[in-house]
GUVO-932985 format. One line per field, with one value per atom (N, C-alpha, C): residue in one letter; x, y, z. Coordinates in steps of 0.001 Angstrom, whole numbers, plus 500000, padded with zeros to 6 digits. Each point is the difference from the previous one (the first is absolute). Example, Ala and Ser with C-alpha at 12.3 -4.5 7.8 and 13.67 -1.06 7.14 Angstrom:
BEGIN
gudo	c(A;A;A;S;S;S) .
east	c(513190;499110;500900;499650;500820;499230) .
north	c(494310;501190;501200;501050;501190;501090) .
up	c(507800;500000;500000;499280;500060;500730) .
This chain:
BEGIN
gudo	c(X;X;X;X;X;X;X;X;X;X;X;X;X;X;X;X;X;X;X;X;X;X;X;X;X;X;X;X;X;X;X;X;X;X;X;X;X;X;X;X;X;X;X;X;X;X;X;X;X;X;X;X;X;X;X;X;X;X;X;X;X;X;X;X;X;X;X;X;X;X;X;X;X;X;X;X;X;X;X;X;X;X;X;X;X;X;X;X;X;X;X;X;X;X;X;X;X;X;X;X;X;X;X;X;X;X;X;X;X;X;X;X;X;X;X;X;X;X;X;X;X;X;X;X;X;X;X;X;X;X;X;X;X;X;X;X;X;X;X;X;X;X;X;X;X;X;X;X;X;X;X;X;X;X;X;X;X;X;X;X;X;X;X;X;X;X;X;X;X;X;X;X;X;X;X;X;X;X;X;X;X;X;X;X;X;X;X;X;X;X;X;X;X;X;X;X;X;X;X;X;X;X;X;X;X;X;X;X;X;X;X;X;X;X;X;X;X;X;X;X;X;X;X;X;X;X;X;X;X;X;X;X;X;X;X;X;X;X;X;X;X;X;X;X;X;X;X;X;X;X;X;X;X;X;X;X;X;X;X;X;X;X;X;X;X;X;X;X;X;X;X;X;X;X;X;X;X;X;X;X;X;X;X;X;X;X;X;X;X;X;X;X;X;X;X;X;X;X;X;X;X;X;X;X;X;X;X;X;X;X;X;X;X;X;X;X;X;X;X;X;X;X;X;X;X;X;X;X;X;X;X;X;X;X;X;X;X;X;X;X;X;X;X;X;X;X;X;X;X;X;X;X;X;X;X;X;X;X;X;X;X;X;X;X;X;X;X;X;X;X;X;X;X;X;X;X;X;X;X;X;X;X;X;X;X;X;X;X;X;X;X;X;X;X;X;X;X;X;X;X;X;X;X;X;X;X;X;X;X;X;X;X;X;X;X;X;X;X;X;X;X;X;X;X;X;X;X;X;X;X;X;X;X;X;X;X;X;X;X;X;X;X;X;X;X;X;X;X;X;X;X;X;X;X;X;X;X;X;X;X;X;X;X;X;X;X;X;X;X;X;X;X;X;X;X;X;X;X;X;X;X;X;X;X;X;X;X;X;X;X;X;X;X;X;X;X;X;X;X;X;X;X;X;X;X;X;X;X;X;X;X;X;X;X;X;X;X;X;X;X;X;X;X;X;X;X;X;X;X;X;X;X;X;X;X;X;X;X;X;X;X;X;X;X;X;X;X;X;X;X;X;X;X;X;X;X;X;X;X;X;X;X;X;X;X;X;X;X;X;X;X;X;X;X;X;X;X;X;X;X;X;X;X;X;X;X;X;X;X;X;X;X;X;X;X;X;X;X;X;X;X;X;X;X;X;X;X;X;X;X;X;X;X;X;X;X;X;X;X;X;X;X;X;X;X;X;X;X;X;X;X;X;X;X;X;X;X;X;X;X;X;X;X;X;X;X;X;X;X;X;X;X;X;X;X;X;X;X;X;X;X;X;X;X;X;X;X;X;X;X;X;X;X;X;X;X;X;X;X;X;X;X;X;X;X;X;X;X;X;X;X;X;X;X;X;X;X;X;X;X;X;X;X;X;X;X;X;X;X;X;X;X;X;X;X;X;X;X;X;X;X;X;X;X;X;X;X;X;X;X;X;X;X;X;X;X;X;X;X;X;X;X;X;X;X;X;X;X;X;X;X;X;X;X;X;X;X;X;X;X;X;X;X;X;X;X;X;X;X;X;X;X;X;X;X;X;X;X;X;X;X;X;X;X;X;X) .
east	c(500810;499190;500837;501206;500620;500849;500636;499978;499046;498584;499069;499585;500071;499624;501508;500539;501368;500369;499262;500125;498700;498703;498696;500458;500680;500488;501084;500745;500862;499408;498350;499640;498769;500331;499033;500811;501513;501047;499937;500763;500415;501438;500659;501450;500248;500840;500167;501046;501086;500558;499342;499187;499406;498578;499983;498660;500446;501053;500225;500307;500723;500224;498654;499191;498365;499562;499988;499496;500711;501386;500301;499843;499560;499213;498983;499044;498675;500213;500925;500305;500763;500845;500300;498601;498884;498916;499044;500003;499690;500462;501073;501050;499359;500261;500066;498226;498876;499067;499739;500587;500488;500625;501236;500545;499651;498986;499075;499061;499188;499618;500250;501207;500515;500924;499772;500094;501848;500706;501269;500021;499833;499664;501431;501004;501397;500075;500053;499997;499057;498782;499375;500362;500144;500485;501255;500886;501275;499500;499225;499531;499325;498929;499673;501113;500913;501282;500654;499713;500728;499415;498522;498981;500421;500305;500444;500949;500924;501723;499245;499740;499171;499425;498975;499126;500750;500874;500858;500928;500643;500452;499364;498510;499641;499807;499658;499865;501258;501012;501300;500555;499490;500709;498918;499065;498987;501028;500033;500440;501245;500667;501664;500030;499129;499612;498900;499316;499184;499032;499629;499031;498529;499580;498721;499288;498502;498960;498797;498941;498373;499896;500033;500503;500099;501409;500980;500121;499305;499541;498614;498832;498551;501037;500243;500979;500581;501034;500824;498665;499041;499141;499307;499432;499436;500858;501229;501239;500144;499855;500684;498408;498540;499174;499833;500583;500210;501172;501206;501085;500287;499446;499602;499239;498596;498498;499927;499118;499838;500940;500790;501339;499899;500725;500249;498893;498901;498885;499200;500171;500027;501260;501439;500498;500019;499736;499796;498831;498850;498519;500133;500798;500320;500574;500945;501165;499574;499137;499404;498932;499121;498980;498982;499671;498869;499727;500698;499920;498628;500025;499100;498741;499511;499006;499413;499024;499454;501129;500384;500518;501574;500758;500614;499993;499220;499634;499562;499283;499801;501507;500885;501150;500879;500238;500102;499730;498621;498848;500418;500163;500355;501156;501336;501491;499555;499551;499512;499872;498489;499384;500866;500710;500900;501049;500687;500751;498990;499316;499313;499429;499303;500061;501076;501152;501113;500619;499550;501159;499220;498587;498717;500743;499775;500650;500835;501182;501515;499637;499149;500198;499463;499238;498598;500891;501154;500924;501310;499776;501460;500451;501052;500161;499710;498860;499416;500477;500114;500823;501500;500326;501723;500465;501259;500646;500943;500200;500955;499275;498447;499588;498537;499862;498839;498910;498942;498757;499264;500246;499679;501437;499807;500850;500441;501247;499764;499574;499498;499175;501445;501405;501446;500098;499986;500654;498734;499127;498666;500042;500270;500210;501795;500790;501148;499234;499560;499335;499580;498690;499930;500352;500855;500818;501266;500401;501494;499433;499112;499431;499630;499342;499934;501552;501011;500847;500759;500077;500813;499241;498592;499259;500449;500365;500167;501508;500927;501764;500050;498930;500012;499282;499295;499214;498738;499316;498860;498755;499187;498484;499389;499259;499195;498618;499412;498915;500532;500932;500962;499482;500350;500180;498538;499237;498759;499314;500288;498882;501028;501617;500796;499927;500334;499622;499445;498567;498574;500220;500688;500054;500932;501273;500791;499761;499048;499384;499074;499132;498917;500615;500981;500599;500623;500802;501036;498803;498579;499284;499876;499069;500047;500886;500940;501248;499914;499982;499849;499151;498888;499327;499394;501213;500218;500343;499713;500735;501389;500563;501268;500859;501499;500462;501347;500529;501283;501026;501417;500971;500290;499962;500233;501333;501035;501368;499991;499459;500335;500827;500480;500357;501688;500185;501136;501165;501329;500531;500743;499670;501076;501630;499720;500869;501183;499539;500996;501297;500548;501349;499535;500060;500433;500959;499901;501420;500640;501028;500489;499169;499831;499271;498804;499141;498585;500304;501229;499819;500257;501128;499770;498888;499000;498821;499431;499797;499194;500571;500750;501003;499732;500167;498821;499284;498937;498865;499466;500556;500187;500179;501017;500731;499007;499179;498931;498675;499986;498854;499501;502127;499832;499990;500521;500109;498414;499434;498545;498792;500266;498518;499102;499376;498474;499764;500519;500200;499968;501204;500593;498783;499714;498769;498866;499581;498790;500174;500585;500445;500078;500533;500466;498606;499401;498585;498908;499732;499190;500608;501397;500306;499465;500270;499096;498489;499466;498604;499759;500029;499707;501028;500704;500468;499141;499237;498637;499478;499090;499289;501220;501370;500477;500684;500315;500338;498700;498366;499463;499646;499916;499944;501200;500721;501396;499652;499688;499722;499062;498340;499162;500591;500957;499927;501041;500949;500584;499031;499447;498657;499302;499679;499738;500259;501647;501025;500419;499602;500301;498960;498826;498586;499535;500949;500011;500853;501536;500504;499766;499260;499450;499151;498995;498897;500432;500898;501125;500124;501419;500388;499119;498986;498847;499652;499457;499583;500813;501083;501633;499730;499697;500344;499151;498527;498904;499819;500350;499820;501437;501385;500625;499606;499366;499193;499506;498599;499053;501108;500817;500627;500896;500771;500547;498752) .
north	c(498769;501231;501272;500261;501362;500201;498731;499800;500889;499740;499880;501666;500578;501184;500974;499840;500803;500089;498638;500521;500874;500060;500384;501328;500216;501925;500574;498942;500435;500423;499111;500469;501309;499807;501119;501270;500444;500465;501105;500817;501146;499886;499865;500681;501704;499741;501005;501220;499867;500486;500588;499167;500628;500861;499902;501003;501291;499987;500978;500992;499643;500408;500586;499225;500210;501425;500286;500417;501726;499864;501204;500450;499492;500023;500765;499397;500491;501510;500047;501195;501161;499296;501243;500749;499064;500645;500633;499416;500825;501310;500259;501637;500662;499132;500952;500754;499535;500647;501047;499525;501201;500972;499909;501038;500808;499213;500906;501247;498958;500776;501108;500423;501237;500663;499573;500926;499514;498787;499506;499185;500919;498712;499763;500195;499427;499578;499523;498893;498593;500938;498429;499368;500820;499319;499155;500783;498769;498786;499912;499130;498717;500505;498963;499594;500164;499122;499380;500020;499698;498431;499941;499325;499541;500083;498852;499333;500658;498834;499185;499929;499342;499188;500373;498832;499160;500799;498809;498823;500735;498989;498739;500306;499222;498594;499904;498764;499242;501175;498928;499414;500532;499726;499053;499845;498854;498469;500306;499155;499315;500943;499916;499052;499835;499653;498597;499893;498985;500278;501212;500556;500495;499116;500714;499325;501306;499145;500552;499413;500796;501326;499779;501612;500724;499909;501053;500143;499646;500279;501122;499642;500681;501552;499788;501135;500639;499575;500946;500779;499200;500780;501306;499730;500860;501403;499361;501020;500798;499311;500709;500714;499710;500686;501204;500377;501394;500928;499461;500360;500432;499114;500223;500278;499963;500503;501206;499781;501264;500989;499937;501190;500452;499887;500524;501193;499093;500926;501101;499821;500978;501249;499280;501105;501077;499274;500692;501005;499097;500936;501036;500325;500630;501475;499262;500442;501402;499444;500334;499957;498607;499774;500600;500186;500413;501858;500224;501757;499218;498918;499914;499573;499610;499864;498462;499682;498725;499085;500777;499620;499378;500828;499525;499077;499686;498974;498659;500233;498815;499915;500536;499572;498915;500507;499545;498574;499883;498788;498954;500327;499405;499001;500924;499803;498370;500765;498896;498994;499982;498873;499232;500750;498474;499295;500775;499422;498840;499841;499262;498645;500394;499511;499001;500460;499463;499009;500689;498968;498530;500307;498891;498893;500551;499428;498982;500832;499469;498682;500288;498786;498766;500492;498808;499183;500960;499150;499375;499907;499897;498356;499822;498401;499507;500886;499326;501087;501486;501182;499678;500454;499813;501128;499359;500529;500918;499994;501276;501264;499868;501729;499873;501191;500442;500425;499580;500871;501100;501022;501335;500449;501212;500893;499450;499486;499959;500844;500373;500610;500751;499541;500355;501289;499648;500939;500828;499686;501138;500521;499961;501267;500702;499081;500663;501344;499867;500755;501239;499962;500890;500816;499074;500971;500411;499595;500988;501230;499837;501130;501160;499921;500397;500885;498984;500487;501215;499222;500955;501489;499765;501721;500549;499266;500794;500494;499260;500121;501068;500476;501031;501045;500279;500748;500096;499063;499955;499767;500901;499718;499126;499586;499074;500191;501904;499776;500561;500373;500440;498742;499137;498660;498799;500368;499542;498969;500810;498822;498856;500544;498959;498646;500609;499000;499420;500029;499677;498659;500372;499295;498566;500770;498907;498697;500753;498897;499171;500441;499298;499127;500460;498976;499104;500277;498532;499565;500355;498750;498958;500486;499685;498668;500457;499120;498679;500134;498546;499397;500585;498827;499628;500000;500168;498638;499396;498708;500210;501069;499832;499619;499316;499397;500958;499474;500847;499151;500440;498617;500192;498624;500326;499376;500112;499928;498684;498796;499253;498812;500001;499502;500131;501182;500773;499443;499056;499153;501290;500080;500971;499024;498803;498747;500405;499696;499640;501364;499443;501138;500844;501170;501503;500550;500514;500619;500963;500433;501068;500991;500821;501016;500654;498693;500199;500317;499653;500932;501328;500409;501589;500670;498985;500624;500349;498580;500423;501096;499965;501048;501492;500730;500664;500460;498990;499880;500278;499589;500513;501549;500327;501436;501313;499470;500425;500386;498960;499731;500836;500256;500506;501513;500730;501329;500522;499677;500241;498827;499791;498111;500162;501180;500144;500224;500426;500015;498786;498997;498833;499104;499935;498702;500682;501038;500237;499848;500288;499334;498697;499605;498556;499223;500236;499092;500899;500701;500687;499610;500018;498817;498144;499609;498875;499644;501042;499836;500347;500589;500412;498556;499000;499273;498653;499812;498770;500152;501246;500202;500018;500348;499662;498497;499371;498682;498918;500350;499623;500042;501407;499982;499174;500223;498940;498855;498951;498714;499626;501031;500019;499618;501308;499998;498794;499352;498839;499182;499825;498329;500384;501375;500057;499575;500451;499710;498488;499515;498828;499314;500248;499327;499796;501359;500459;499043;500105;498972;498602;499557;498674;499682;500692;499983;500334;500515;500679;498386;499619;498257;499813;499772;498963;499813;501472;500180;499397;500150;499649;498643;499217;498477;499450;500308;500333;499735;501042;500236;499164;499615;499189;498815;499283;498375;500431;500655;500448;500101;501000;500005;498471;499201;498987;498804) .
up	c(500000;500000;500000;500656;499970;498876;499025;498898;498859;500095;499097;500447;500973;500661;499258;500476;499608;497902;499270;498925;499685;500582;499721;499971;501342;500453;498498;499839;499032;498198;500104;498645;500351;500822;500362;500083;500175;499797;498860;499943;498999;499575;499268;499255;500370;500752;500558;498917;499348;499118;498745;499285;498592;500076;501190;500513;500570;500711;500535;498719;498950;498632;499074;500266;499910;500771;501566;501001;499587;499646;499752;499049;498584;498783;499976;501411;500036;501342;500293;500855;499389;499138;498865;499124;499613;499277;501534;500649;501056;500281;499896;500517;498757;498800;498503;500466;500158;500223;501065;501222;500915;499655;499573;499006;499374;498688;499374;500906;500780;501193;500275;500180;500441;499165;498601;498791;500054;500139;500159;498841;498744;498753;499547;500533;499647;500959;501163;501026;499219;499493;500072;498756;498666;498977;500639;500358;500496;500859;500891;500647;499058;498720;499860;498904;499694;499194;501065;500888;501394;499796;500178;500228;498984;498477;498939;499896;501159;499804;500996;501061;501289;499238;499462;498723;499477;499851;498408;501098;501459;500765;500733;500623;500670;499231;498636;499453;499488;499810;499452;501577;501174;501172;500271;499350;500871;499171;498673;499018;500531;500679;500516;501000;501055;501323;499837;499020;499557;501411;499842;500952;499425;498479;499447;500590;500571;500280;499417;500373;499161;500571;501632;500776;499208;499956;499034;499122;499106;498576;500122;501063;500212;500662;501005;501412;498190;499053;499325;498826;500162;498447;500766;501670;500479;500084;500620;500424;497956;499240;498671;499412;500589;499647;500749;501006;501129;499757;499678;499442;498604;498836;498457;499566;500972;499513;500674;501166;500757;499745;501210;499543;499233;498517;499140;499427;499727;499856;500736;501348;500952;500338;499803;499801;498753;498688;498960;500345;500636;499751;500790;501431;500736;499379;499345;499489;498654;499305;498742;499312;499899;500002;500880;501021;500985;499088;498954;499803;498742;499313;499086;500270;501782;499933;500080;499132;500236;498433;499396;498750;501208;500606;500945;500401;501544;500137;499478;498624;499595;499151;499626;499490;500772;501657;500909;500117;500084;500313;499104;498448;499196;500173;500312;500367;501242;500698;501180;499724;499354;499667;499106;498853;499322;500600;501081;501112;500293;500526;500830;498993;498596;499251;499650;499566;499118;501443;501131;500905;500346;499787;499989;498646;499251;499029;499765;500326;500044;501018;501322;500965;499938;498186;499497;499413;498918;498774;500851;501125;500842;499266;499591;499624;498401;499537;498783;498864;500003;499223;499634;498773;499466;501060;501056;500958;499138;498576;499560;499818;499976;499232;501378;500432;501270;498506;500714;499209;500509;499245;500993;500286;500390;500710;501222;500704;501617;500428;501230;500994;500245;500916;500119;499221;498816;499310;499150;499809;499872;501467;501206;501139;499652;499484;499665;499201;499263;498401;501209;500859;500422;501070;500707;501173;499040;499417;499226;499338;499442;499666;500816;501091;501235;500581;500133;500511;498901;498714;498920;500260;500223;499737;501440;500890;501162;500339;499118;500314;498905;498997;498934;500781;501142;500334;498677;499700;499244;500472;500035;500796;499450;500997;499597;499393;500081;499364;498700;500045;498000;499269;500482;499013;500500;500596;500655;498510;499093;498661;499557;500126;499516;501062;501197;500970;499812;500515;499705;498436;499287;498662;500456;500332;500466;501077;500716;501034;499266;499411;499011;499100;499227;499301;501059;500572;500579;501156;500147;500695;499089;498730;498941;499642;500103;499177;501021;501339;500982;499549;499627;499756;497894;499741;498647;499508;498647;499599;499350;500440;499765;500294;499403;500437;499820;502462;499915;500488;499694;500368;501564;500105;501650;500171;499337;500328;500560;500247;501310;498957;498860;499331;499926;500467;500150;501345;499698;500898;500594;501262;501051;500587;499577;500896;498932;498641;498613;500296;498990;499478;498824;500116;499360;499544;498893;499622;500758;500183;500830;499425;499155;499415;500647;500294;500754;501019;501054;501119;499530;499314;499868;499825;498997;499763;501294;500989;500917;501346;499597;501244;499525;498543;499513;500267;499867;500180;502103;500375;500969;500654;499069;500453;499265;498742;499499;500429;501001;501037;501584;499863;501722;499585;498554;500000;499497;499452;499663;500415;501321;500474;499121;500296;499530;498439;499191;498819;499664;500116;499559;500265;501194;500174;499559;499765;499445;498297;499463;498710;499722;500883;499654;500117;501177;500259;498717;499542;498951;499154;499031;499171;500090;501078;500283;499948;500507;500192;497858;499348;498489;499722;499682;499660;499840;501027;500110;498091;500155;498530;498734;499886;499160;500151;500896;500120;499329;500172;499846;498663;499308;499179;498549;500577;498829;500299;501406;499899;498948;500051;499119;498988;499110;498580;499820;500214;500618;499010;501178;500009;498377;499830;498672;498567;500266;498916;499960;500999;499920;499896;499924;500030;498090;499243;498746;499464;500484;499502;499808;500862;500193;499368;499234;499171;498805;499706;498281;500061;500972;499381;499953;500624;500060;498645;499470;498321;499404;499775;499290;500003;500988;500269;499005;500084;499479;498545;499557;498278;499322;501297;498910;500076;501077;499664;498937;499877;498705;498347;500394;498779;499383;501079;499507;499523) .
């Protein structure tokens, strides 16, 4: 019996490491709305990129530890719908949006809801989706999209009701895009273990030093290059399957008319 008691307690248990990774995820999107709160929209933009390295750690550290559980998969979607949903759209609407009104808000609402949407989603295709390309926008980096933006107008001294319709646009589109059939690469294909040429570190060292003299620039570019890449990635697979759907029906003809002709 103290056997059978002592493993019962143990599945009844938490992983203590890949949650805590989780916990500050969901406390970074926590601050970022406080922040906003009190008109600290460069605190909170930095906060929720905070909240995306946190994201991106807690699962390679669950992976590391052979610490995945159902928990922590439900605990990381909630923690990345407060942090990638909420947030973002609240500091924007705060930020800029709230000057347009109900057109505002529902821009907002929008942003939200495909968060919430796309992460429903993702937790339906978990296992059965091609692990190289996400469908939809991530949630991650559609809040990258709108807290860099956020921060760039504020490290420029740019108001937020100056640019109130662009906003408003930008949020609408990248809700939009989460819950889109587009297809974006999700790198996981990409070996971090393997060998590199010497070269690529310079690149990434660079890339680095690029990063620390302008943050907000660099990642707001970089994630808005990403997020517009889904619809052209998608679109070339299309014409792809086309050209090759053409070619296949040309031989086909070809094969065709030379039986007939011999």
């Amino acid at each position: 019996m103290p056997e059978e008691i002592k493993k019962a307690k143990r599945k009844r248990g938490i992983y203590l490491l890949p949650n805590l990774f989780t916990t500050a995820a969901l406390f970074s999107g926590f601050y970022a709305v406080l922040a906003a709160m009190n008109g600290q929209f460069g605190q909170a933009s930095f906060a929720i990129f905070v909240a995306l390295v946190l994201d991106g750690m807690d699962g390679r550290v669950a992976r590391m530890t052979n610490t995945q559980t159902a928990f922590g998969a439900e605990y990381d979607s909630l923690s990345d719908m407060v942090a990638f949903g909420l947030a973002p759209s609240l500091v924007i609407y705060v930020w800029s949006l709230n000057t347009l009104g109900k057109l505002g808000w529902l821009a907002a609402f929008v942003y939200t809801a495909g968060t919430a949407l796309r992460l429903a989603r993702f937790n339906t295709q978990v296992g059965i989706s091609d692990k190289r390309y996400f469908q939809g926008l991530p949630s991650p980096a559609a809040a990258a999209v709108i807290a860099g933006s956020v921060w760039v107008a504020v490290e420029h001294d740019i108001s937020g009701g100056d640019v109130s319709y662009l906003a408003c646009l930008l949020t609408g589109v990248t809700g939009l895009l989460m819950v889109s059939n587009f297809r974006y690469n999700s790198f996981k294909e990409v070996d971090f273990k393997g060998k590199v040429p010497f070269f690529s570190i310079v690149v990434i060292m660079l890339g680095f030093a690029v990063v620390v003299v302008q943050p907000e620039v660099v990642l707001f570019l970089l994630f808005l290059v990403y997020a517009f890449s889904g619809p052209v990635l998608t679109l070339m697979h299309l014409r792809r399957r086309r050209l090759e759907r053409h070619t296949g029906l040309a031989d086909g003809e070809e094969n065709t008319g030379g039986k007939h002709g011999g």
